[in-house]
PyMOL Python script that loads the backbone (N, CA, C, O; Angstrom):
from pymol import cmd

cmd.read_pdbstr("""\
ATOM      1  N   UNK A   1      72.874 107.243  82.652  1.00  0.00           N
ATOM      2  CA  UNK A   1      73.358 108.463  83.260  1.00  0.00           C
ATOM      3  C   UNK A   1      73.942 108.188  84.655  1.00  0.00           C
ATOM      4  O   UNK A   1      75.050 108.579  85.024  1.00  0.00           O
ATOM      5  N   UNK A   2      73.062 107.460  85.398  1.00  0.00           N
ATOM      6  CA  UNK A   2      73.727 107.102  86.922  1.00  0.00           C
ATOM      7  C   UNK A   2      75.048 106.562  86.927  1.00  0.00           C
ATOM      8  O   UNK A   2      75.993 107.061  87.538  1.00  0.00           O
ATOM      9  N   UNK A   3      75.099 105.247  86.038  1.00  0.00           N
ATOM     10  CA  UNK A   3      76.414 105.092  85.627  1.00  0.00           C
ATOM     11  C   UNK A   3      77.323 105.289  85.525  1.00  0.00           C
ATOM     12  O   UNK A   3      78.254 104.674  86.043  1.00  0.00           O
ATOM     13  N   UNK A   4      77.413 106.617  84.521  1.00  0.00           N
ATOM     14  CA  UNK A   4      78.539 107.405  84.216  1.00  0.00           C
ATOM     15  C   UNK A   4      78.635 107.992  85.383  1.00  0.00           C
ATOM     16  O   UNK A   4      79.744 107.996  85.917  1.00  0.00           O
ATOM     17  N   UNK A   5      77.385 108.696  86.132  1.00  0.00           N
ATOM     18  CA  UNK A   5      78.167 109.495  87.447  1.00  0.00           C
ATOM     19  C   UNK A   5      78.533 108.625  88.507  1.00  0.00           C
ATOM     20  O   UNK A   5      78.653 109.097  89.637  1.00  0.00           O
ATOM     21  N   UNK A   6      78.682 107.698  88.343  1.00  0.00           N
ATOM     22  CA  UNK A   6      79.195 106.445  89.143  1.00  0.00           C
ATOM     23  C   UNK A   6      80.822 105.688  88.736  1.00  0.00           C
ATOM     24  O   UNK A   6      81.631 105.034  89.394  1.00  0.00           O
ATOM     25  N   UNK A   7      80.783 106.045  87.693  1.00  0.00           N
ATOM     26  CA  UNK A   7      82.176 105.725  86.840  1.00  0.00           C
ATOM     27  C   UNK A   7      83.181 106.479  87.448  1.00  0.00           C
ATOM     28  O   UNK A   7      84.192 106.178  88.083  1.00  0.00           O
ATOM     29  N   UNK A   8      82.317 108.244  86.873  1.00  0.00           N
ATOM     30  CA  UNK A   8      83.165 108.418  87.274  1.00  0.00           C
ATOM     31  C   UNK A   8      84.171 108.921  88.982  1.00  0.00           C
ATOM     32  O   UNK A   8      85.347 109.159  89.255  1.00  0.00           O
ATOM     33  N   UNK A   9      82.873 108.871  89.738  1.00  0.00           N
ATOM     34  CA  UNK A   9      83.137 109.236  91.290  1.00  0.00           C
ATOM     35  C   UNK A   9      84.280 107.817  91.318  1.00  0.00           C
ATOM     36  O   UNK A   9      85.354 108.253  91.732  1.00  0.00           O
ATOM     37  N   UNK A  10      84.344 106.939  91.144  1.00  0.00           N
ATOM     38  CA  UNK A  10      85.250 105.856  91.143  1.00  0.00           C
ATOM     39  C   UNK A  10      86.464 105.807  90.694  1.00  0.00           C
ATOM     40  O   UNK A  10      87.297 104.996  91.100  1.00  0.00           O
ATOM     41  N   UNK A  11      86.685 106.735  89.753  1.00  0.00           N
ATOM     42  CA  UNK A  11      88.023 107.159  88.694  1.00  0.00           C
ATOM     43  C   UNK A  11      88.183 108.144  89.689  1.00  0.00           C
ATOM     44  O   UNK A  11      89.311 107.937  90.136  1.00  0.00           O
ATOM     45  N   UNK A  12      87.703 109.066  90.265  1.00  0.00           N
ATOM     46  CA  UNK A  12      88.019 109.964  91.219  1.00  0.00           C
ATOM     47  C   UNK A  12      88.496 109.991  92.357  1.00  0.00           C
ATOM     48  O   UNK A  12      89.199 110.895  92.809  1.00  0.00           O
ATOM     49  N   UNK A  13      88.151 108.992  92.923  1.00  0.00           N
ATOM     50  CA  UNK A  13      88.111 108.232  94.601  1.00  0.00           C
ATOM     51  C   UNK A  13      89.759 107.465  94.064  1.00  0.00           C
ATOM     52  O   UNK A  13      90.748 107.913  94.645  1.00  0.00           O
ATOM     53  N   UNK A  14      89.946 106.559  93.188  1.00  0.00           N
ATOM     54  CA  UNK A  14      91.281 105.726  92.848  1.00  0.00           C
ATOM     55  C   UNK A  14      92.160 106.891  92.598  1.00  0.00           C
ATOM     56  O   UNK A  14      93.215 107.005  93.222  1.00  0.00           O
ATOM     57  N   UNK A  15      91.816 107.687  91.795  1.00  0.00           N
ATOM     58  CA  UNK A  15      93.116 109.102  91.711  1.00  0.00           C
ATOM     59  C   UNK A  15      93.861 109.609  92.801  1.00  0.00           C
ATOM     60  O   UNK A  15      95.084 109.658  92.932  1.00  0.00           O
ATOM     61  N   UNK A  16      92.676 110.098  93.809  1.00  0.00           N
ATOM     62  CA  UNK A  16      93.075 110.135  94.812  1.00  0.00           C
ATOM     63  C   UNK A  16      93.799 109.909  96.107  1.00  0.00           C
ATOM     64  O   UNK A  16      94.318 110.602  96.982  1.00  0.00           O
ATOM     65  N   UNK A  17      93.580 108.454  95.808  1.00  0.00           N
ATOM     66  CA  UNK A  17      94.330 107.296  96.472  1.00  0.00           C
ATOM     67  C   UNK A  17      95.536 107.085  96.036  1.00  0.00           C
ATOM     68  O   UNK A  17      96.380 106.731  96.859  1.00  0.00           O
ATOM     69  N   UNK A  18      95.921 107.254  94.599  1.00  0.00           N
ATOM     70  CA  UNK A  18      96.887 106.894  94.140  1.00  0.00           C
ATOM     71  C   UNK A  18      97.754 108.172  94.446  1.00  0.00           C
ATOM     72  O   UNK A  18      98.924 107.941  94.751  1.00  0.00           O
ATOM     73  N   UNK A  19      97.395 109.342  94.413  1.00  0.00           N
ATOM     74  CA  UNK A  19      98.090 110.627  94.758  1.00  0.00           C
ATOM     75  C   UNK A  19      98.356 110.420  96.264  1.00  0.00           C
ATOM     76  O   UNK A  19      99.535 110.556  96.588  1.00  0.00           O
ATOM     77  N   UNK A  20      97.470 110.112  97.256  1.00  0.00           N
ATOM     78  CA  UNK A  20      97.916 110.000  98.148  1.00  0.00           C
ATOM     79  C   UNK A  20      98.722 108.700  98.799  1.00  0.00           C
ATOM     80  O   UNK A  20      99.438 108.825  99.793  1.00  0.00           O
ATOM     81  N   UNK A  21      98.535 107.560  98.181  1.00  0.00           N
ATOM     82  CA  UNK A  21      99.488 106.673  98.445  1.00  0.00           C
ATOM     83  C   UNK A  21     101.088 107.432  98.433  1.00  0.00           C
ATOM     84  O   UNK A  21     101.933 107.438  99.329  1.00  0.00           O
ATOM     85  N   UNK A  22     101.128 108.012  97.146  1.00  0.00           N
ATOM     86  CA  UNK A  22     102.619 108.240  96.398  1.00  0.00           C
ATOM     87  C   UNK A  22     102.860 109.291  97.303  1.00  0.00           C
ATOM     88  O   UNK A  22     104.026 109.108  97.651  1.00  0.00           O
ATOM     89  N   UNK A  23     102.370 110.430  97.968  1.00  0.00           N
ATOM     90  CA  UNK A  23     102.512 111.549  99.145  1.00  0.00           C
ATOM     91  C   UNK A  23     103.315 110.368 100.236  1.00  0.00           C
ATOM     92  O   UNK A  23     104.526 110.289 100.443  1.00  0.00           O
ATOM     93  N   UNK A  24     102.661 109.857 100.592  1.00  0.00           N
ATOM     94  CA  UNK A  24     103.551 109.051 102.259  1.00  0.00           C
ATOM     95  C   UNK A  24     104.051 107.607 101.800  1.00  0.00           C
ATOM     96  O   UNK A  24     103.547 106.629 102.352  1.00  0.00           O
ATOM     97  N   UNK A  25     105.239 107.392 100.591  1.00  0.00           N
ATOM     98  CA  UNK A  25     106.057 106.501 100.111  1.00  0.00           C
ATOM     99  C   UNK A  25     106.937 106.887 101.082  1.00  0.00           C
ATOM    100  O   UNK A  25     107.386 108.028 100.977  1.00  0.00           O
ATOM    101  N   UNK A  26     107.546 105.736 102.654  1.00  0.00           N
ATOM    102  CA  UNK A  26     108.992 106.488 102.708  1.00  0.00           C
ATOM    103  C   UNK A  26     109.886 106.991 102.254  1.00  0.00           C
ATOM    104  O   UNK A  26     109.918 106.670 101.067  1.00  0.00           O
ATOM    105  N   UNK A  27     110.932 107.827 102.574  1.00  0.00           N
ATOM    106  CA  UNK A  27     112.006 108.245 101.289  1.00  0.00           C
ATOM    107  C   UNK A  27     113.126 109.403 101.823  1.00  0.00           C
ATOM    108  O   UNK A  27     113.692 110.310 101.212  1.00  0.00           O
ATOM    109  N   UNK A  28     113.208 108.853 103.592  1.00  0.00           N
ATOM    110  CA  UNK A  28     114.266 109.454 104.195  1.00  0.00           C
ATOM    111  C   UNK A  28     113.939 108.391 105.177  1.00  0.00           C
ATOM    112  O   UNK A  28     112.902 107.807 105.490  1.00  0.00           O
ATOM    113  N   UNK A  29     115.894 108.312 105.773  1.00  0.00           N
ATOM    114  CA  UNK A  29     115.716 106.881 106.993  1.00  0.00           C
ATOM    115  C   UNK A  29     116.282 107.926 108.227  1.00  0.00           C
ATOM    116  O   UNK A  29     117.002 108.921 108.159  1.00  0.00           O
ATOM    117  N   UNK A  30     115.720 107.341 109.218  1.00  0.00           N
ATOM    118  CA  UNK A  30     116.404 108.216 110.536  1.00  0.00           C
ATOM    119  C   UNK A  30     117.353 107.606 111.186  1.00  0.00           C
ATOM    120  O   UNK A  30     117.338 107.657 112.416  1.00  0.00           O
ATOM    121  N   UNK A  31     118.267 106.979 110.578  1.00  0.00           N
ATOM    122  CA  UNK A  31     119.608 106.955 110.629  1.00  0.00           C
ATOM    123  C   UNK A  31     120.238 107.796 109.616  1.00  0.00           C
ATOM    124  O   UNK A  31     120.032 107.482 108.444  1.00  0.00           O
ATOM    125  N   UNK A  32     120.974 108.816 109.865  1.00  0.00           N
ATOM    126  CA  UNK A  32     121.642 109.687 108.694  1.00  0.00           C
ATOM    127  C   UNK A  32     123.180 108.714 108.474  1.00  0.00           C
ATOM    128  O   UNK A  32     124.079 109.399 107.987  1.00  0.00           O
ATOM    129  N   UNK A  33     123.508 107.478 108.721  1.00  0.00           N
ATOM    130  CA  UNK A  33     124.558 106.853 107.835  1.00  0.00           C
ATOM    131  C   UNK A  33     123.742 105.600 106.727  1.00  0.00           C
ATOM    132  O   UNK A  33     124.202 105.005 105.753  1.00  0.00           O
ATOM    133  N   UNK A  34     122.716 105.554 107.212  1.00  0.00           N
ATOM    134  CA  UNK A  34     121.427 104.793 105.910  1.00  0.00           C
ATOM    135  C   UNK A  34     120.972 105.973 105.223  1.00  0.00           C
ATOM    136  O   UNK A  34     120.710 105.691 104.054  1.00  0.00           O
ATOM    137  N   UNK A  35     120.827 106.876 105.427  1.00  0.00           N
ATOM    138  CA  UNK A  35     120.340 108.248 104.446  1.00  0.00           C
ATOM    139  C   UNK A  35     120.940 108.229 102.881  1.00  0.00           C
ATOM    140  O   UNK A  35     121.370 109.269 102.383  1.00  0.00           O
ATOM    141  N   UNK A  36     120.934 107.065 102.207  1.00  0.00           N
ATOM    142  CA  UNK A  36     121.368 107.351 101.062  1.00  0.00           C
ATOM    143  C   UNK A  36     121.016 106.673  99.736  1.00  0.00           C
ATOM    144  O   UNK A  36     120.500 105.556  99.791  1.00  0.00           O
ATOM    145  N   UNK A  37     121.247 107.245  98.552  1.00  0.00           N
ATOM    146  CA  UNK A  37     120.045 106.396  97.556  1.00  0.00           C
ATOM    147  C   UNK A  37     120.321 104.556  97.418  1.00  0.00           C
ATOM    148  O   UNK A  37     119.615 103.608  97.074  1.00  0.00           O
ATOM    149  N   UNK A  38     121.902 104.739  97.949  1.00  0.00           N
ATOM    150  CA  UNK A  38     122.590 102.984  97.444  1.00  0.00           C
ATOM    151  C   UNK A  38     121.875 102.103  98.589  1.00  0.00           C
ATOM    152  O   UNK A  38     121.771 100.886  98.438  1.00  0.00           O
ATOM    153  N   UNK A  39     121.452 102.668  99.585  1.00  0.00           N
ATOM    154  CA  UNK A  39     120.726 101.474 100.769  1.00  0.00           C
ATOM    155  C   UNK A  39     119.159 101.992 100.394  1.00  0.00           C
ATOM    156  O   UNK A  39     118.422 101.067 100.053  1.00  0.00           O
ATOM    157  N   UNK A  40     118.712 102.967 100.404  1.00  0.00           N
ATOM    158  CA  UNK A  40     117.034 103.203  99.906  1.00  0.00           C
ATOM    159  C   UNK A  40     116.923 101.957  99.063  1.00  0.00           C
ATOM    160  O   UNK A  40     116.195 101.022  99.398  1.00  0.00           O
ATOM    161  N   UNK A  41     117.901 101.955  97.595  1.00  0.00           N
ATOM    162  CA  UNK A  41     117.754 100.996  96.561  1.00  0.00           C
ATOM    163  C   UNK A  41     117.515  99.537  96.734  1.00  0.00           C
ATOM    164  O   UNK A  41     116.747  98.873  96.038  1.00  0.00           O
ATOM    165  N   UNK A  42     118.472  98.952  98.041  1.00  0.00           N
ATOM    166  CA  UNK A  42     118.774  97.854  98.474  1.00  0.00           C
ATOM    167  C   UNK A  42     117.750  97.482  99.608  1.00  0.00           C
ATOM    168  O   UNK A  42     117.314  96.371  99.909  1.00  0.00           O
ATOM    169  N   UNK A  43     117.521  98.552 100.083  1.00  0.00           N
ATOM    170  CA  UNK A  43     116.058  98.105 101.224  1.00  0.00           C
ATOM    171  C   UNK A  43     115.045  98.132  99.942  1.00  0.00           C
ATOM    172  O   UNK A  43     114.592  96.994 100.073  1.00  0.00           O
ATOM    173  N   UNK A  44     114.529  98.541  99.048  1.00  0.00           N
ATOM    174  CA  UNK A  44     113.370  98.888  98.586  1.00  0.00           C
ATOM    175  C   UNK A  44     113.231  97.677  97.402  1.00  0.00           C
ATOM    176  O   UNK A  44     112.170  97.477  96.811  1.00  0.00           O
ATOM    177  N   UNK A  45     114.558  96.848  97.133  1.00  0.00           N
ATOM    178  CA  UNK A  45     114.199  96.176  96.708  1.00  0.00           C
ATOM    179  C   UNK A  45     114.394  94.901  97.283  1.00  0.00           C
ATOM    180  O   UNK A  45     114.189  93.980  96.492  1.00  0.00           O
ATOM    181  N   UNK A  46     114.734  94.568  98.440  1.00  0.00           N
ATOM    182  CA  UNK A  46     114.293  93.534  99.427  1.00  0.00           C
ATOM    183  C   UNK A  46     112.954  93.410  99.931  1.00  0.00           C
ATOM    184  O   UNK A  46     112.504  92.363 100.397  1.00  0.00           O
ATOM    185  N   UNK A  47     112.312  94.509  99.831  1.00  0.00           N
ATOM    186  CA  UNK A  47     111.229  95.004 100.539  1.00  0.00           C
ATOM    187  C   UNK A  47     110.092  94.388  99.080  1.00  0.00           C
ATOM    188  O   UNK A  47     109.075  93.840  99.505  1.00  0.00           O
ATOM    189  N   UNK A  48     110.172  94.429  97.947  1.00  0.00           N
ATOM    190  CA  UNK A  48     109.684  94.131  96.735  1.00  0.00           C
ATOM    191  C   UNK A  48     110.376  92.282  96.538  1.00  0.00           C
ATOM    192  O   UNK A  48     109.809  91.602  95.683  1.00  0.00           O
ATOM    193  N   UNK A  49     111.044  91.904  97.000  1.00  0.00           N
ATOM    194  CA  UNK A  49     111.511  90.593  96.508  1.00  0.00           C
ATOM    195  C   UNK A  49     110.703  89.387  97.877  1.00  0.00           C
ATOM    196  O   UNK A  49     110.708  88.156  97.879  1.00  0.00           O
ATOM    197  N   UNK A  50     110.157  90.248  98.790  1.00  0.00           N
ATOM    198  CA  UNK A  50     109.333  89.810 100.169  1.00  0.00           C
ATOM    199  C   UNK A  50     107.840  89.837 100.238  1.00  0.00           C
ATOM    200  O   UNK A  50     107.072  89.096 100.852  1.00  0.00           O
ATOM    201  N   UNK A  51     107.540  91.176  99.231  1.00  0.00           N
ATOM    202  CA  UNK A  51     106.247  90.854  99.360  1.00  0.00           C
ATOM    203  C   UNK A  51     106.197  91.593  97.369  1.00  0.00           C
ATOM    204  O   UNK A  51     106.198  92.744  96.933  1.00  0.00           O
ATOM    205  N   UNK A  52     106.160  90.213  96.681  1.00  0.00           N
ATOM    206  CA  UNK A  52     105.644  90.785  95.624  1.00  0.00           C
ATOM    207  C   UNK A  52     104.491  91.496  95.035  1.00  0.00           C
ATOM    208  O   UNK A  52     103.627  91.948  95.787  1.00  0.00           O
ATOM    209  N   UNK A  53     104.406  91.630  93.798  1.00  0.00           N
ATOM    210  CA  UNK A  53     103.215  92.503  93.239  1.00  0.00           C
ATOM    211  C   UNK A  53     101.711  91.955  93.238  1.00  0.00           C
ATOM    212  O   UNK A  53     101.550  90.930  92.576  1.00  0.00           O
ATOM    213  N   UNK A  54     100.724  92.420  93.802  1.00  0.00           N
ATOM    214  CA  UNK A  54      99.497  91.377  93.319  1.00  0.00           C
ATOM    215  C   UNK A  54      98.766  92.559  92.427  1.00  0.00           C
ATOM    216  O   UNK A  54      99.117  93.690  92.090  1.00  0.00           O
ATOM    217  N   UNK A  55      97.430  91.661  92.178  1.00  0.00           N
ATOM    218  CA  UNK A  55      96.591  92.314  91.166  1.00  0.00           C
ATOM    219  C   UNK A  55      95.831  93.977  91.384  1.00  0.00           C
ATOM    220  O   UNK A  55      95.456  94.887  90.645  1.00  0.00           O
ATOM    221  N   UNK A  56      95.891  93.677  92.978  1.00  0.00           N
ATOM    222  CA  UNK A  56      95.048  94.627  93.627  1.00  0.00           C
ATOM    223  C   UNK A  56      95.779  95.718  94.050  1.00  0.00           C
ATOM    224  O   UNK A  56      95.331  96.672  94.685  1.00  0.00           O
ATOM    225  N   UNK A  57      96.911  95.555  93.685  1.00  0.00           N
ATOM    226  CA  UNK A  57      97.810  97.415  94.303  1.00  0.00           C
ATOM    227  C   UNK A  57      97.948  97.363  95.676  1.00  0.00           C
ATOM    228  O   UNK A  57      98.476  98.376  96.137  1.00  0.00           O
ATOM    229  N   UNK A  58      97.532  96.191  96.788  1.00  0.00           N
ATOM    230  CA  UNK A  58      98.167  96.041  97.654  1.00  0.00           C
ATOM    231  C   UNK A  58      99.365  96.111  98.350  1.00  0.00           C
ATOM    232  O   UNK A  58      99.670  96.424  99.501  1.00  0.00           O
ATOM    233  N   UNK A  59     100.062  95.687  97.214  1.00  0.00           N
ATOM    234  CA  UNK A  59     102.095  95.667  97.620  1.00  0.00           C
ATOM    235  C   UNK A  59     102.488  96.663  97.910  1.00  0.00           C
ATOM    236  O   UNK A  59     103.300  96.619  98.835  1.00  0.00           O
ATOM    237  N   UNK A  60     102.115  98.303  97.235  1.00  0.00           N
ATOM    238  CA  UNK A  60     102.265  99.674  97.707  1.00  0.00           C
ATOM    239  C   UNK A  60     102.237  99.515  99.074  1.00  0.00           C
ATOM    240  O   UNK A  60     103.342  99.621  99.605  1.00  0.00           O
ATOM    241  N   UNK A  61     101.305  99.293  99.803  1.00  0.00           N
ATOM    242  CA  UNK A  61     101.041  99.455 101.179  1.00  0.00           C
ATOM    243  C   UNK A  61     102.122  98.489 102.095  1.00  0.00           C
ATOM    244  O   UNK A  61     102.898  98.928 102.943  1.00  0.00           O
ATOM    245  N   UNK A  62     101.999  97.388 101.787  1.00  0.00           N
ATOM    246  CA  UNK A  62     103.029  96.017 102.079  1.00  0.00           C
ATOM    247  C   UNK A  62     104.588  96.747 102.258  1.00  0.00           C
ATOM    248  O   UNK A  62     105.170  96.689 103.341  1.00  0.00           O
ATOM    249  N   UNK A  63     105.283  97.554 100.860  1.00  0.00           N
ATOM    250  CA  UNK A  63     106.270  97.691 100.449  1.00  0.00           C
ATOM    251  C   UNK A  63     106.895  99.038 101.618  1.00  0.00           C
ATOM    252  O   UNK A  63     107.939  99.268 102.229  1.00  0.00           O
ATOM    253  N   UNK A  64     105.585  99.660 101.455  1.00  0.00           N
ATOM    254  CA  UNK A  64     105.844 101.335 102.610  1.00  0.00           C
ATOM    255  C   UNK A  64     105.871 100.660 103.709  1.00  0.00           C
ATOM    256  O   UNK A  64     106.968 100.931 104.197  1.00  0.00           O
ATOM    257  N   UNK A  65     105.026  99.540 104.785  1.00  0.00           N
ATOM    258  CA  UNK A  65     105.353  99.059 105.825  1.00  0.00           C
ATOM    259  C   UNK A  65     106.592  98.455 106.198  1.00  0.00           C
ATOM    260  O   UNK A  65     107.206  98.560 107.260  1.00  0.00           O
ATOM    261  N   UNK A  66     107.000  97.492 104.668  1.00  0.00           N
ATOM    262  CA  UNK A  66     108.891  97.166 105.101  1.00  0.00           C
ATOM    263  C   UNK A  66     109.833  98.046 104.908  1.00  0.00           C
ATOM    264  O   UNK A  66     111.001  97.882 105.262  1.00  0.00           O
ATOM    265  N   UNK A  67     109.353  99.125 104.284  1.00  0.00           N
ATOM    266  CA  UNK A  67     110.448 100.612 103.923  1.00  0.00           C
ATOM    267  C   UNK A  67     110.301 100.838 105.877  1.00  0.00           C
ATOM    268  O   UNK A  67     111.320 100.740 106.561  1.00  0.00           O
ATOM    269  N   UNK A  68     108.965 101.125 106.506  1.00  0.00           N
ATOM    270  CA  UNK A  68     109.401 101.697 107.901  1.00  0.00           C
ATOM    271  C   UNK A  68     110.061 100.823 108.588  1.00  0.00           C
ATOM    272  O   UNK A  68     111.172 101.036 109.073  1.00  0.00           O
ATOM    273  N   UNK A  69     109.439  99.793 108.679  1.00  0.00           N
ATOM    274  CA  UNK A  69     110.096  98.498 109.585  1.00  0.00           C
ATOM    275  C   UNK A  69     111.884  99.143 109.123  1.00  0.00           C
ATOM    276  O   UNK A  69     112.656  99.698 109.906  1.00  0.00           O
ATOM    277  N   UNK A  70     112.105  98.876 107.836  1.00  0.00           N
ATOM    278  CA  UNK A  70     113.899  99.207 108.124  1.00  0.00           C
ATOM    279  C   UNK A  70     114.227 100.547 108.117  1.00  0.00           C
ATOM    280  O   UNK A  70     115.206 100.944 107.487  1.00  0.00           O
ATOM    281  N   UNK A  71     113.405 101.400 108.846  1.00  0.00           N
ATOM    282  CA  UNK A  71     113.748 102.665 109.173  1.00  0.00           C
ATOM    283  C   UNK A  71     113.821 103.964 108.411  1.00  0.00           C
ATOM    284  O   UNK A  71     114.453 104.996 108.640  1.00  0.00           O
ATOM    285  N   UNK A  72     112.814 103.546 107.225  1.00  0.00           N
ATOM    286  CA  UNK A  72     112.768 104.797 106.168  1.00  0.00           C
ATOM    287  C   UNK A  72     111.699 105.584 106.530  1.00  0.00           C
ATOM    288  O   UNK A  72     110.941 104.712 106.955  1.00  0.00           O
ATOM    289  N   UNK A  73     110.948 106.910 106.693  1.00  0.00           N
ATOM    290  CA  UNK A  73     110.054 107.811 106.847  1.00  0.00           C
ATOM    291  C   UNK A  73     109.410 108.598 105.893  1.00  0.00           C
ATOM    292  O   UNK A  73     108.565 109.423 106.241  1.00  0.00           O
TER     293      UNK A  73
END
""", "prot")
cmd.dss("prot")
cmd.show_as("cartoon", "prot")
cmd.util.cbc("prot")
cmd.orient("prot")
């Protein structure tokens, strides 16, 4: 029984995280002549070719820090 209510507070706590990771993904730059999906595309996947994927869902965090570094919000 503890278990399961342990399972699932854990499935709960990761949901969460994952909802709120995806809430503060940059996805506007404060330059309005970078404001557009063809450089989002091109930063976001420089930003993914720099710090690839690991096991742990880390890179989310990695990927939103090089989205700000090149000026996305």
């Amino acid at each position: 029984m503890a278990h399961q209510i342990r399972t699932n507070v854990m499935a709960i706590a990761c949901l969460a995280l994952c909802i709120g990771g995806c809430n503060s993904f940059p996805s506007k730059n404060q330059d309005p002549q970078k404001d557009n999906k063809a450089t989002y595309s091109k930063d976001l996947r420089e930003c993914k070719e720099d710090h690839p994927e690991s096991s742990a869902g880390l890179h989310f965090k990695r990927w939103a820090d090089c989205m700000n570094i090149k000026g996305w919000r």
